[in-house]
N, CA, C and O atoms as CSV, one atom per row, in Angstrom:
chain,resi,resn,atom,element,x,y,z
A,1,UNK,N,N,-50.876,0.459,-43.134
A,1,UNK,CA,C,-49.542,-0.074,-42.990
A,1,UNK,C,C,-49.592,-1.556,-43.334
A,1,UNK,O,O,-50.428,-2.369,-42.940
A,2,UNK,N,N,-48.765,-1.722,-43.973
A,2,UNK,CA,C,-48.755,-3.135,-44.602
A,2,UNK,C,C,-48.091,-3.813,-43.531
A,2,UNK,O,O,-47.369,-3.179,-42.761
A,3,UNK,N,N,-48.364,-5.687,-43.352
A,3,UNK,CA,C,-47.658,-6.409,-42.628
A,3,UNK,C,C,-46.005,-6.350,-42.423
A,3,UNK,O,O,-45.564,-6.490,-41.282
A,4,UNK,N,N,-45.256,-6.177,-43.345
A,4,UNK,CA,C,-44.092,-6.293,-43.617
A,4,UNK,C,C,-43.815,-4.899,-42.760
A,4,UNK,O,O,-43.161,-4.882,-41.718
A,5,UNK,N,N,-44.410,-3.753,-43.363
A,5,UNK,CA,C,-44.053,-2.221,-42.885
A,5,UNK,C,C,-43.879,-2.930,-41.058
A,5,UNK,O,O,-42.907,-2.947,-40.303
A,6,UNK,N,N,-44.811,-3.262,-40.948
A,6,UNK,CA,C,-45.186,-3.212,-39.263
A,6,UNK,C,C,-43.907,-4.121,-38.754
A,6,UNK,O,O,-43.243,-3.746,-37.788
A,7,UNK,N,N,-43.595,-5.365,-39.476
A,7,UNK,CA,C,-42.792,-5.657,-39.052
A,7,UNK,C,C,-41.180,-5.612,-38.711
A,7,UNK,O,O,-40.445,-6.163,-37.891
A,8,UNK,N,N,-40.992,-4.453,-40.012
A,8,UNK,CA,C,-39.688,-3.969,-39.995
A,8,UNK,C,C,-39.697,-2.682,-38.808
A,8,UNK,O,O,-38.896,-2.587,-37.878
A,9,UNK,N,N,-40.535,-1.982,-39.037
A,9,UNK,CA,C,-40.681,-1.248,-37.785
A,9,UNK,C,C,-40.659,-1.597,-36.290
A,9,UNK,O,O,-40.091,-0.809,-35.534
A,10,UNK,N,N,-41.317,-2.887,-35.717
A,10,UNK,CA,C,-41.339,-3.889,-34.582
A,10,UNK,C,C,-39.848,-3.975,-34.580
A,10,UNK,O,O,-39.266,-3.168,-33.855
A,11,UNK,N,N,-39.069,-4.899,-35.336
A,11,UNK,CA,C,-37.904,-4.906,-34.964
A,11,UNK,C,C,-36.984,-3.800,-34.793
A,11,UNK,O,O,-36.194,-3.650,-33.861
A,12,UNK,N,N,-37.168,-3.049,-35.782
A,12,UNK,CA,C,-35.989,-1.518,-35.439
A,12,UNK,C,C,-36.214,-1.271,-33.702
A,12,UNK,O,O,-35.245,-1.432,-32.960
A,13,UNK,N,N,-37.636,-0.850,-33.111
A,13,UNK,CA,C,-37.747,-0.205,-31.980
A,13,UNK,C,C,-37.360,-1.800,-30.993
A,13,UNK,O,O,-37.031,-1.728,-29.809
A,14,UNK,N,N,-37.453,-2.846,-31.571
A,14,UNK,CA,C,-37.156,-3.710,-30.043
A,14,UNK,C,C,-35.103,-3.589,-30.305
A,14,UNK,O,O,-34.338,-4.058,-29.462
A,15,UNK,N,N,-34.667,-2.977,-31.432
A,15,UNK,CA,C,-33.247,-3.802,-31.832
A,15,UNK,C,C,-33.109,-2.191,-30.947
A,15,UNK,O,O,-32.506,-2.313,-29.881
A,16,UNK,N,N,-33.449,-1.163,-31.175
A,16,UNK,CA,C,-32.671,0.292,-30.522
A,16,UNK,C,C,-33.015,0.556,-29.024
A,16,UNK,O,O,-32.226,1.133,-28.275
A,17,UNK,N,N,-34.367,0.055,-28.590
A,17,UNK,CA,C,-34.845,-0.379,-27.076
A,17,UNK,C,C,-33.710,-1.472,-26.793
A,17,UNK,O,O,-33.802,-1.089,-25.626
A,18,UNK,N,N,-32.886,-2.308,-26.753
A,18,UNK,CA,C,-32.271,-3.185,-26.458
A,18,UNK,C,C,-30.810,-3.003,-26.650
A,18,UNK,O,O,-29.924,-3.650,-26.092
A,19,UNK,N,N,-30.614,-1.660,-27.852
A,19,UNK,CA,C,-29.255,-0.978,-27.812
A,19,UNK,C,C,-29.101,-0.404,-26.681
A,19,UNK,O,O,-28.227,-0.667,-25.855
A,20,UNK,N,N,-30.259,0.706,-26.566
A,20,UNK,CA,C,-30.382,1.247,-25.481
A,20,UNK,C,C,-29.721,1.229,-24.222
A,20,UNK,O,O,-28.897,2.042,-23.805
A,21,UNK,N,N,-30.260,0.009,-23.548
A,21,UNK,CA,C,-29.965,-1.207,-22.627
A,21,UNK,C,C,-28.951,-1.398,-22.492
A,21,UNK,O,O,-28.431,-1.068,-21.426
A,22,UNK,N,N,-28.240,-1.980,-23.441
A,22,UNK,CA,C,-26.962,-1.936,-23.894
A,22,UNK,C,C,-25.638,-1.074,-23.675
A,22,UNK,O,O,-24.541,-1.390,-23.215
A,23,UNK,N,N,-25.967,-0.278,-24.004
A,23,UNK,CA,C,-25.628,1.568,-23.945
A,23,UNK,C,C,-25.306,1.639,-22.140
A,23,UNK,O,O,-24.214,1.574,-21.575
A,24,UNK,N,N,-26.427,1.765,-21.649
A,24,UNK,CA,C,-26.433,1.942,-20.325
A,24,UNK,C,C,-25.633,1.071,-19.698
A,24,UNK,O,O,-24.846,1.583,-18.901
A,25,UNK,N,N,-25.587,-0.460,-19.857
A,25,UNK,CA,C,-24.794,-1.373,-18.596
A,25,UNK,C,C,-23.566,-0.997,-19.184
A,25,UNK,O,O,-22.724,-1.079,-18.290
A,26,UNK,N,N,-23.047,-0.633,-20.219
A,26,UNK,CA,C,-21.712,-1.005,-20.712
A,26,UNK,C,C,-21.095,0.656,-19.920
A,26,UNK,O,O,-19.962,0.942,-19.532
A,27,UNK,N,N,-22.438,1.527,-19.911
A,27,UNK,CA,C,-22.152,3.063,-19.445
A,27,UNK,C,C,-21.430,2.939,-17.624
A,27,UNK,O,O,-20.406,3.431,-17.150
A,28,UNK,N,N,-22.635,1.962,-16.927
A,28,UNK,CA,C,-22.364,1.480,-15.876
A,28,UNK,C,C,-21.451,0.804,-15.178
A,28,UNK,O,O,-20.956,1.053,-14.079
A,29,UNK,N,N,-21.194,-0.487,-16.273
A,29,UNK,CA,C,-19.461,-1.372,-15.494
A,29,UNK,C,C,-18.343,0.063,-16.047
A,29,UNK,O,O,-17.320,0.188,-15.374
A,30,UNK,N,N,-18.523,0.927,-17.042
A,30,UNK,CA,C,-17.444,1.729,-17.250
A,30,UNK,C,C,-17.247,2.295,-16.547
A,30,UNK,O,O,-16.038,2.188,-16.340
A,31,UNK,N,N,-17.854,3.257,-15.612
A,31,UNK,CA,C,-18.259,3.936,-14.449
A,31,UNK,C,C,-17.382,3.232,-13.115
A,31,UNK,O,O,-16.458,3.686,-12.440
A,32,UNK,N,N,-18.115,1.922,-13.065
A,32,UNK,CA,C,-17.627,1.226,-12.242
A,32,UNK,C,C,-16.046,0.953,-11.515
A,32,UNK,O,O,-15.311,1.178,-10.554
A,33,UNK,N,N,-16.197,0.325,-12.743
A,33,UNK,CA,C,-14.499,0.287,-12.792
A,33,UNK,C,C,-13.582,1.484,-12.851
A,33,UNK,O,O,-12.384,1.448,-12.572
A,34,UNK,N,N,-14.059,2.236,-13.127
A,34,UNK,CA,C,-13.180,3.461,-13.220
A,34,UNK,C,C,-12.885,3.638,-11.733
A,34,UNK,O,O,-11.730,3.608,-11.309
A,35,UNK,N,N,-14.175,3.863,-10.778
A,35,UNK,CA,C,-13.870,4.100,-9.382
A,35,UNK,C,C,-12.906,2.791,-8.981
A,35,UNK,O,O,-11.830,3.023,-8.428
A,36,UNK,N,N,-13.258,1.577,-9.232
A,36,UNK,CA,C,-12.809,0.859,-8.759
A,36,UNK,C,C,-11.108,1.099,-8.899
A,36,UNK,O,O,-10.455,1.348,-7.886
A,37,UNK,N,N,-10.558,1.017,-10.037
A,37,UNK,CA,C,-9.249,1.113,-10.365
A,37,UNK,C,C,-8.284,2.542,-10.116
A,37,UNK,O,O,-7.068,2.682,-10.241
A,38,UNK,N,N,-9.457,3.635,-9.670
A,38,UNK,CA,C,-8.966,4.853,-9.593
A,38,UNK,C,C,-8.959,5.106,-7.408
A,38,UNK,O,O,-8.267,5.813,-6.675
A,39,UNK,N,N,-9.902,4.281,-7.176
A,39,UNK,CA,C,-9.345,3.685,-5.492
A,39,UNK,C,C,-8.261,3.405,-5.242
A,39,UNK,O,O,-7.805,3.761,-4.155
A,40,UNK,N,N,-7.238,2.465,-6.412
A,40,UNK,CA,C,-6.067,1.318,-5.942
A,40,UNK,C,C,-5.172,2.334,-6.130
A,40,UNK,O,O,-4.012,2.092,-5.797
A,41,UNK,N,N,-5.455,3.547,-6.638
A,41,UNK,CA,C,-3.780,4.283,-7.028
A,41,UNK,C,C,-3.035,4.529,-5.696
A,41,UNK,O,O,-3.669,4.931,-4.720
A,42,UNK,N,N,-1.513,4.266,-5.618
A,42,UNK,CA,C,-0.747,4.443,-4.957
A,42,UNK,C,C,-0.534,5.698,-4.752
A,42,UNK,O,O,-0.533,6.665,-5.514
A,43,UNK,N,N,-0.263,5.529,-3.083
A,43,UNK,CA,C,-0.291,6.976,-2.559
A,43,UNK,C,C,0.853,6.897,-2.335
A,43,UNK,O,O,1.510,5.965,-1.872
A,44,UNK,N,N,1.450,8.974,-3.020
A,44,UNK,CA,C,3.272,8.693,-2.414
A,44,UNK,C,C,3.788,8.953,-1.096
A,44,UNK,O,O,3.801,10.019,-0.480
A,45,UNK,N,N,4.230,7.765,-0.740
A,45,UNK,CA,C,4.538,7.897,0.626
A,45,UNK,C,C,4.702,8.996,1.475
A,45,UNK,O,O,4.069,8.915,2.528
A,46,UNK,N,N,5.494,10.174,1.278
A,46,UNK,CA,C,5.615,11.396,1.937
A,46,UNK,C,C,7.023,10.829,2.390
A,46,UNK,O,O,7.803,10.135,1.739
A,47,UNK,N,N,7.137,11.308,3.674
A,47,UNK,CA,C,8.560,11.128,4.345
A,47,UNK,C,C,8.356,10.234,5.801
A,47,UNK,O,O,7.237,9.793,6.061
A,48,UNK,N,N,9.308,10.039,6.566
A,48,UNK,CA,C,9.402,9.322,7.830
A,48,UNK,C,C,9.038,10.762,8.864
A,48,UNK,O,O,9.355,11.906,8.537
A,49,UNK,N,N,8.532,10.510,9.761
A,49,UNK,CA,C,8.502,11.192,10.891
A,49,UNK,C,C,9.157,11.309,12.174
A,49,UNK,O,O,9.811,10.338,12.553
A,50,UNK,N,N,9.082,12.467,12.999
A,50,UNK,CA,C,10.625,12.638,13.768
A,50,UNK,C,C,10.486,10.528,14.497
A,50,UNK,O,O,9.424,9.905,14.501
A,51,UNK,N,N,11.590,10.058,14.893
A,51,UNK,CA,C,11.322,8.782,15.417
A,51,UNK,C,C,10.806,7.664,14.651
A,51,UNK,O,O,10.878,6.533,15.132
A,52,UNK,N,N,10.315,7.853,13.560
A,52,UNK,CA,C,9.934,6.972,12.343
A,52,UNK,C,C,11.473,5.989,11.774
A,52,UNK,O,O,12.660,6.318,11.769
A,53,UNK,N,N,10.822,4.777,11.365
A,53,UNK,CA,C,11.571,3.962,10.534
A,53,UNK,C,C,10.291,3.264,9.797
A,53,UNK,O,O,9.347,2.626,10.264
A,54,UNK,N,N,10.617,3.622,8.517
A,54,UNK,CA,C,9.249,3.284,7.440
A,54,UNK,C,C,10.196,2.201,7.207
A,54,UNK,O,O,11.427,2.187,7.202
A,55,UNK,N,N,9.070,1.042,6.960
A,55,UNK,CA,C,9.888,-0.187,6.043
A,55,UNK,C,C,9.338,0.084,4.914
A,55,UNK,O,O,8.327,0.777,4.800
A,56,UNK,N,N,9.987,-0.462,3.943
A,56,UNK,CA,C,9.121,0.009,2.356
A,56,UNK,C,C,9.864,-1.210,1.487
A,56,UNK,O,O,10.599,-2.099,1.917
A,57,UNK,N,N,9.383,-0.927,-0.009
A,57,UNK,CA,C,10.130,-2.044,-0.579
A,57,UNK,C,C,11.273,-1.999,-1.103
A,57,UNK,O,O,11.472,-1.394,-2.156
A,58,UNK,N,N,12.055,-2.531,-0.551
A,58,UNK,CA,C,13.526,-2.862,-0.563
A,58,UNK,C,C,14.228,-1.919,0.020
A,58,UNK,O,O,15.451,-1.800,-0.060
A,59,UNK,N,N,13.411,-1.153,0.680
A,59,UNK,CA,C,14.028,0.217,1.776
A,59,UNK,C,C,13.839,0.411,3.031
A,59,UNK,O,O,12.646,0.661,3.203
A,60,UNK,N,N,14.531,0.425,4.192
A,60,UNK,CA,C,14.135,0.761,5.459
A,60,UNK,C,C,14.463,2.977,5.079
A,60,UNK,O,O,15.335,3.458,4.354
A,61,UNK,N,N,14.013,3.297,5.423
A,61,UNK,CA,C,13.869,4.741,5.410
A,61,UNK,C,C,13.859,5.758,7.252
A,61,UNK,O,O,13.024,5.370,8.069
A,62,UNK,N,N,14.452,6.499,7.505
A,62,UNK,CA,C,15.856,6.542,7.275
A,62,UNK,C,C,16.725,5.489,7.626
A,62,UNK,O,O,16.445,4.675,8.505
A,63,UNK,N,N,18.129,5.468,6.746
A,63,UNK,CA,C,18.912,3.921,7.082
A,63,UNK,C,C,19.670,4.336,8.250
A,63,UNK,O,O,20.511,3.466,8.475
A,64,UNK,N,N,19.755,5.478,9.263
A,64,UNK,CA,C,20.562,5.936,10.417
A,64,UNK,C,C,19.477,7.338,10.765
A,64,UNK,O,O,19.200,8.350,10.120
A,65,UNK,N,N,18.916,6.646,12.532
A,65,UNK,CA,C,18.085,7.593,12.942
A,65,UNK,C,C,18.982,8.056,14.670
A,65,UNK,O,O,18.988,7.209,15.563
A,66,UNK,N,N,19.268,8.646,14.763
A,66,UNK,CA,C,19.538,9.148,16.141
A,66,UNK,C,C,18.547,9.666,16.839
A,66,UNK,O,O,17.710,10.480,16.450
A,67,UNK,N,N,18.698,8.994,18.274
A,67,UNK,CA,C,17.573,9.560,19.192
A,67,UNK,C,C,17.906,9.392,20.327
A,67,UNK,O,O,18.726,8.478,20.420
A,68,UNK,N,N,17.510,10.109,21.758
A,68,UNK,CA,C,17.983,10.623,23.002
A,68,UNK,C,C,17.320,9.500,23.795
A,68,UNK,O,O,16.117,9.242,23.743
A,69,UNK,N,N,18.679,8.540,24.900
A,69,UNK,CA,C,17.674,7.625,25.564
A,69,UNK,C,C,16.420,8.138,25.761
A,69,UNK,O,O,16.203,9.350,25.759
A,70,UNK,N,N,15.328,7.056,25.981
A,70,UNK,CA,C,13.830,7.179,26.698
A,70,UNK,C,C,13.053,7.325,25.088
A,70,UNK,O,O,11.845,7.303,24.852
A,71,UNK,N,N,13.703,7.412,24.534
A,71,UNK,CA,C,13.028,7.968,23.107
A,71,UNK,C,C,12.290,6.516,22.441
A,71,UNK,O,O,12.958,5.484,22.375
A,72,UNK,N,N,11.099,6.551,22.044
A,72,UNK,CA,C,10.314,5.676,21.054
A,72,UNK,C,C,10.594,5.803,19.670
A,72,UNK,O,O,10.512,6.825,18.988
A,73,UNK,N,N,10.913,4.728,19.342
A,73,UNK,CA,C,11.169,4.438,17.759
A,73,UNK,C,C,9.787,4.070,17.234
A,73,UNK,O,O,9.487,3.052,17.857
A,74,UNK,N,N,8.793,4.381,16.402
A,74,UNK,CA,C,7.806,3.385,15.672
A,74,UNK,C,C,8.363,3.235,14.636
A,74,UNK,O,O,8.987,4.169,14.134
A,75,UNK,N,N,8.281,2.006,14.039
A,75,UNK,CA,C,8.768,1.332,12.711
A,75,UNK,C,C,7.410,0.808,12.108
A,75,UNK,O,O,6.696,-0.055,12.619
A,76,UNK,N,N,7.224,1.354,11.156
A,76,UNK,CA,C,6.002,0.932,10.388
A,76,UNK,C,C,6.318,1.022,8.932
A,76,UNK,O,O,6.961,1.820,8.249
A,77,UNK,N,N,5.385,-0.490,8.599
A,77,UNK,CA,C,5.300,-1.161,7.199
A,77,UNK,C,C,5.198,-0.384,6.590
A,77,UNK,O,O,4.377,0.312,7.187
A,78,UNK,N,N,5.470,0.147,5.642
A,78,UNK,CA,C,4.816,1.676,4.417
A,78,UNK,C,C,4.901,0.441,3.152
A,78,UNK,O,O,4.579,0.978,2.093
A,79,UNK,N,N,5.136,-0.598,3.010
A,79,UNK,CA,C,5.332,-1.350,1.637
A,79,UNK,C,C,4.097,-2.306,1.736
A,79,UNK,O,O,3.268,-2.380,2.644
A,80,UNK,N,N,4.184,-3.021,0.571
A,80,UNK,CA,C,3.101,-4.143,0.365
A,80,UNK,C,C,3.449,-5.300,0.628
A,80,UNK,O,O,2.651,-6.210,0.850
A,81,UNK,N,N,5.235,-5.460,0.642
A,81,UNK,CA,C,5.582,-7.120,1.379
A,81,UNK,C,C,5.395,-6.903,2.606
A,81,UNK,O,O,5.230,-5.767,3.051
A,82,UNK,N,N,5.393,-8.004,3.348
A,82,UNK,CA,C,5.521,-7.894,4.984
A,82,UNK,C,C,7.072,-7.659,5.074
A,82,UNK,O,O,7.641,-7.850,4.000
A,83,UNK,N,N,7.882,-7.285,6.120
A,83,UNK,CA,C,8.742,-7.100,6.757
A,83,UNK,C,C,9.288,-7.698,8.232
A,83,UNK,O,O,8.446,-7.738,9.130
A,84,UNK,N,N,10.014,-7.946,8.393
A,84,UNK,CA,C,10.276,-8.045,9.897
A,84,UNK,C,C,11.722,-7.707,10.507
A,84,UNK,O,O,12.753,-8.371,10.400
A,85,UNK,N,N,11.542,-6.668,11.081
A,85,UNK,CA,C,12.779,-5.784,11.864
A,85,UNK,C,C,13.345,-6.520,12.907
A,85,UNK,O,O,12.754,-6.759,13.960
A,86,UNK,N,N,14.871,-7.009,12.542
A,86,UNK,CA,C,15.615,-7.704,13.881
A,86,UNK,C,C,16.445,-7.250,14.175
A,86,UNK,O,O,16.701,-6.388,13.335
A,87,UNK,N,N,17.637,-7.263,15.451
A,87,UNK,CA,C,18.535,-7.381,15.793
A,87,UNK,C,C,18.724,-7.522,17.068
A,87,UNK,O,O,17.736,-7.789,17.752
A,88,UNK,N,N,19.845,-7.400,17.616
A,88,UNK,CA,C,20.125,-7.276,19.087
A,88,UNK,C,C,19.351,-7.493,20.244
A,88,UNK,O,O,19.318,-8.398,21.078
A,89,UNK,N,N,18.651,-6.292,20.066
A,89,UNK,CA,C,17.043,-5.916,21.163
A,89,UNK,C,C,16.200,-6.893,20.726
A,89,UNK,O,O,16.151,-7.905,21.426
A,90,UNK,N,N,15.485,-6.845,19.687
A,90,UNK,CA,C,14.692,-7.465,19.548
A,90,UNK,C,C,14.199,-7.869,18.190
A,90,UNK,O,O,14.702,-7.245,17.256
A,91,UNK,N,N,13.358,-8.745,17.914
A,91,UNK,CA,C,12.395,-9.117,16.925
A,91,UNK,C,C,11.201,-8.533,16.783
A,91,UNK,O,O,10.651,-8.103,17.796
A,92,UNK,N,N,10.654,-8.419,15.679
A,92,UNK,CA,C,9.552,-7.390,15.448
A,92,UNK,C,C,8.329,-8.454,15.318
A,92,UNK,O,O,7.235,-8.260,15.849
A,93,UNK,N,N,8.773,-10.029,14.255
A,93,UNK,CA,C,7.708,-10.968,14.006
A,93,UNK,C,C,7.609,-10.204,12.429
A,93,UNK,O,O,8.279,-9.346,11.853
A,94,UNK,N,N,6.571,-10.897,12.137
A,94,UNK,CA,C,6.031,-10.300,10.588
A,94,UNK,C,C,5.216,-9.130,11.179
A,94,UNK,O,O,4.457,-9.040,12.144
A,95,UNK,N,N,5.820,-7.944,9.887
A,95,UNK,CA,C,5.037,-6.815,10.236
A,95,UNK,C,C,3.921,-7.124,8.824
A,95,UNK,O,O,4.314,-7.877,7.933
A,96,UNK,N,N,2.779,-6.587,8.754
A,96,UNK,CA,C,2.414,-6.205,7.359
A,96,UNK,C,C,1.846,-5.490,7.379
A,96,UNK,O,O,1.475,-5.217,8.521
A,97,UNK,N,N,1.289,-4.592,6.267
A,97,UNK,CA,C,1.266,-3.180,5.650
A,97,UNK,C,C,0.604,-2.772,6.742
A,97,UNK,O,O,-0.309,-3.374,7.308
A,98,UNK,N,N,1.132,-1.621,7.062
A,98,UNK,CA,C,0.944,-0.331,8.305
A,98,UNK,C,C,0.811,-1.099,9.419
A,98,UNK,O,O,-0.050,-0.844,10.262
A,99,UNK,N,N,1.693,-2.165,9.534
A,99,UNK,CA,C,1.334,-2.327,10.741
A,99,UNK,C,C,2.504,-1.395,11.760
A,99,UNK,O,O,3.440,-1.078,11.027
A,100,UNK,N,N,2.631,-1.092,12.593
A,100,UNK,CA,C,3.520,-0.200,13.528
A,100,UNK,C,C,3.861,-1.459,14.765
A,100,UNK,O,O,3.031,-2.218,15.265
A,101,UNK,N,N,5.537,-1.384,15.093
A,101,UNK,CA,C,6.283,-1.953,16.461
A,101,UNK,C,C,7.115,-0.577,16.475
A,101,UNK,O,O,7.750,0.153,15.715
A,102,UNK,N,N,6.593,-0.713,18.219
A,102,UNK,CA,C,7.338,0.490,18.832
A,102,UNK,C,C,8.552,-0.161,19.809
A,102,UNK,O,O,8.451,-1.273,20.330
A,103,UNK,N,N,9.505,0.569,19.937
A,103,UNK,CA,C,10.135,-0.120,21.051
A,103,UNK,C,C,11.146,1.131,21.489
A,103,UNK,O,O,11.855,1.708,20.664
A,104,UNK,N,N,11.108,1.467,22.906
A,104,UNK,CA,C,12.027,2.554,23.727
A,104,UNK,C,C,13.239,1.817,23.523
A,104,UNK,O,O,13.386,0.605,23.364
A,105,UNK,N,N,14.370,3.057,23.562
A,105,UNK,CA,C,15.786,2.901,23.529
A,105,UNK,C,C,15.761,3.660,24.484
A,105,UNK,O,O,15.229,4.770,24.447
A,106,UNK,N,N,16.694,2.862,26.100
A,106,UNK,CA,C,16.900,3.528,26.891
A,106,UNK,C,C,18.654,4.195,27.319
A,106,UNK,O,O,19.107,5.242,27.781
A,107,UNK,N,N,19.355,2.506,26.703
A,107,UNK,CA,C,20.705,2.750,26.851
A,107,UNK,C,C,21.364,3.275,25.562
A,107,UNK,O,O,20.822,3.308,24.457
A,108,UNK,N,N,22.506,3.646,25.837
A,108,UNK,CA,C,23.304,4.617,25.067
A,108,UNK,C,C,24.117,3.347,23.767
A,108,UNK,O,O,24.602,2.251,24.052
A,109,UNK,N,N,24.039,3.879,22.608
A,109,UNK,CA,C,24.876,2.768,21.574
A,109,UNK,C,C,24.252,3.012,20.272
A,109,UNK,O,O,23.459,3.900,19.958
A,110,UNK,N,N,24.811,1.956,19.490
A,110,UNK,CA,C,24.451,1.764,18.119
A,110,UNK,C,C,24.059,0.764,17.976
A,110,UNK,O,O,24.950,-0.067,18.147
A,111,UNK,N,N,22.803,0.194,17.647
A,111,UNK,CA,C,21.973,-0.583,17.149
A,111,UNK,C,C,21.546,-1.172,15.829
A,111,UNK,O,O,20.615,-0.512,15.368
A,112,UNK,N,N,21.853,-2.056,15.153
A,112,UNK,CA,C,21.927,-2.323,13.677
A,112,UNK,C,C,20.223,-3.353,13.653
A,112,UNK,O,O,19.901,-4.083,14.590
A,113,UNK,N,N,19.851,-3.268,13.104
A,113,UNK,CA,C,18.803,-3.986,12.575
A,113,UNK,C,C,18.687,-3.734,10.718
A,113,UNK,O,O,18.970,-2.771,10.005
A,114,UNK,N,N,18.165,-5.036,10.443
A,114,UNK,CA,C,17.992,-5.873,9.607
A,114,UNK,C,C,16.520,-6.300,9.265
A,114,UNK,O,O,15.637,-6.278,10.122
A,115,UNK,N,N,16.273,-6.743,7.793
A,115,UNK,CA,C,14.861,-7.100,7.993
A,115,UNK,C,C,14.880,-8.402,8.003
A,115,UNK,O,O,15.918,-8.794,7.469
A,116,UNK,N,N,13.982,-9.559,8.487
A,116,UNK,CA,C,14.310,-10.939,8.737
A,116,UNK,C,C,13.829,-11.950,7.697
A,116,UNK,O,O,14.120,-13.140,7.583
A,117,UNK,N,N,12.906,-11.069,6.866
A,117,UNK,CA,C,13.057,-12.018,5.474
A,117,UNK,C,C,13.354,-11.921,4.533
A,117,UNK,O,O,13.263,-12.804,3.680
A,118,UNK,N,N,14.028,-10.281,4.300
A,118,UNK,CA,C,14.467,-9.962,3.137
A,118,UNK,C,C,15.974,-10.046,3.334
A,118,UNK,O,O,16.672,-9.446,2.517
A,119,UNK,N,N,16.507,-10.659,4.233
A,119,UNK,CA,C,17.949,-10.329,4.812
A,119,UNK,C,C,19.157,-9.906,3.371
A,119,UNK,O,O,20.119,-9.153,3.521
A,120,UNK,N,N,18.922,-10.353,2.514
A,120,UNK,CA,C,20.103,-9.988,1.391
A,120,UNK,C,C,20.061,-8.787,1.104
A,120,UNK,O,O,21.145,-8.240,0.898
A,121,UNK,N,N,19.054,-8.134,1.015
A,121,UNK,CA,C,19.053,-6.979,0.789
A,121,UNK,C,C,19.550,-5.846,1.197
A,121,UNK,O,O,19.052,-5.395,2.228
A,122,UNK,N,N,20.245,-5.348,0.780
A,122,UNK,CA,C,21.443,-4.496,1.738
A,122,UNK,C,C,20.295,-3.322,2.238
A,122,UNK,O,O,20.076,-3.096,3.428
A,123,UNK,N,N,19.638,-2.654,1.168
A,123,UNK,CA,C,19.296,-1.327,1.501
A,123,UNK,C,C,18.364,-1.507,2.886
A,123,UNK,O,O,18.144,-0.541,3.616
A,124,UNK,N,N,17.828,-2.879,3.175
A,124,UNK,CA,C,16.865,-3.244,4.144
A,124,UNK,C,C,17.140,-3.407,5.474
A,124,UNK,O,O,16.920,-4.327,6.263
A,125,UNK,N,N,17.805,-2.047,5.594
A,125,UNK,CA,C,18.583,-2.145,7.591
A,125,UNK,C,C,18.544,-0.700,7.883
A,125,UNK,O,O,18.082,0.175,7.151
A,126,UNK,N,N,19.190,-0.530,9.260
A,126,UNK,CA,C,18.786,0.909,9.874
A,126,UNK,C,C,19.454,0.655,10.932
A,126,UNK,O,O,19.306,-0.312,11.679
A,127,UNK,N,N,20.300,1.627,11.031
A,127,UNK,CA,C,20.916,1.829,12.849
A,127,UNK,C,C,21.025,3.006,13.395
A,127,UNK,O,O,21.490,4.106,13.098
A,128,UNK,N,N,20.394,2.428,14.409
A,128,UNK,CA,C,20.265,3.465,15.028
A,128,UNK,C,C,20.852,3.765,16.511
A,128,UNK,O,O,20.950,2.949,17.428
A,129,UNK,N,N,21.174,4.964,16.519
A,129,UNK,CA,C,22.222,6.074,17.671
A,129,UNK,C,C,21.747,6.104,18.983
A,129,UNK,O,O,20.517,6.078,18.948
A,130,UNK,N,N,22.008,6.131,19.683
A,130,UNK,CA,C,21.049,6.151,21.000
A,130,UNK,C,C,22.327,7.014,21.539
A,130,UNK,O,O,23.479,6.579,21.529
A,131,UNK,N,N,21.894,8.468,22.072
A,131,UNK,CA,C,23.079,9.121,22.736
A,131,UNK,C,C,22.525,10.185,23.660
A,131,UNK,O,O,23.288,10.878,24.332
């Protein structure tokens, strides 16, 4: 084998050993990321549950819940802004994502709440029946 032979040969196996290489990390962050970005997918909400008030974005869900004094309301974040549920009774504070405020309705009425930082937003309220 002549010098030259040897040397064109040396480089092919270090240039395809180093494709190789190559091959693999690019195989690896692809991999990677795939889980990574296939973690973030949004899950569809489903529905509210009996006593539920989901906040969501730009939606309180249901916007009119009726329920029998003594009854617990949980109101929980289902969105990615924070929220905060006011009226009458009470203040909720900043909710953020999943966070849950419960609060008993004992007396009989209609109750309007509002969210406290999105206030323009019409769809962002809920009243609720107490009977």
């Amino acid at each position: 084998m002549k010098a030259g032979e040897f040397f064109c040969n040396f480089k092919y196996r270090v240039h395809s050993q180093n494709g190789n290489k190559m091959k693999s990390i690019l195989l690896l962050l692809f991999v990677s990321l795939t889980l990574v970005f296939s973690s973030c997918k949004k899950e569809e909400p489903g529905e509210p549950g009996p006593n539920e008030v989901w906040l969501e974005y730009q939606l309180f869900r249901p916007s009119q819940i009726q329920v029998a004094p003594g009854t617990t309301v949980k109101f929980i974040n289902k969105g990615n802004p924070n929220h905060q549920v006011q009226g009458a009774l009470f203040s909720t504070g900043t909710l953020q994502t999943d966070d849950v405020y419960e609060y008993t309705f004992n007396d009989p009425g209609v109750y309007y709440f509002t969210c406290g930082i999105h206030g323009n937003v019409q769809s962002e309220q809920v009243a609720v029946r107490v009977q």
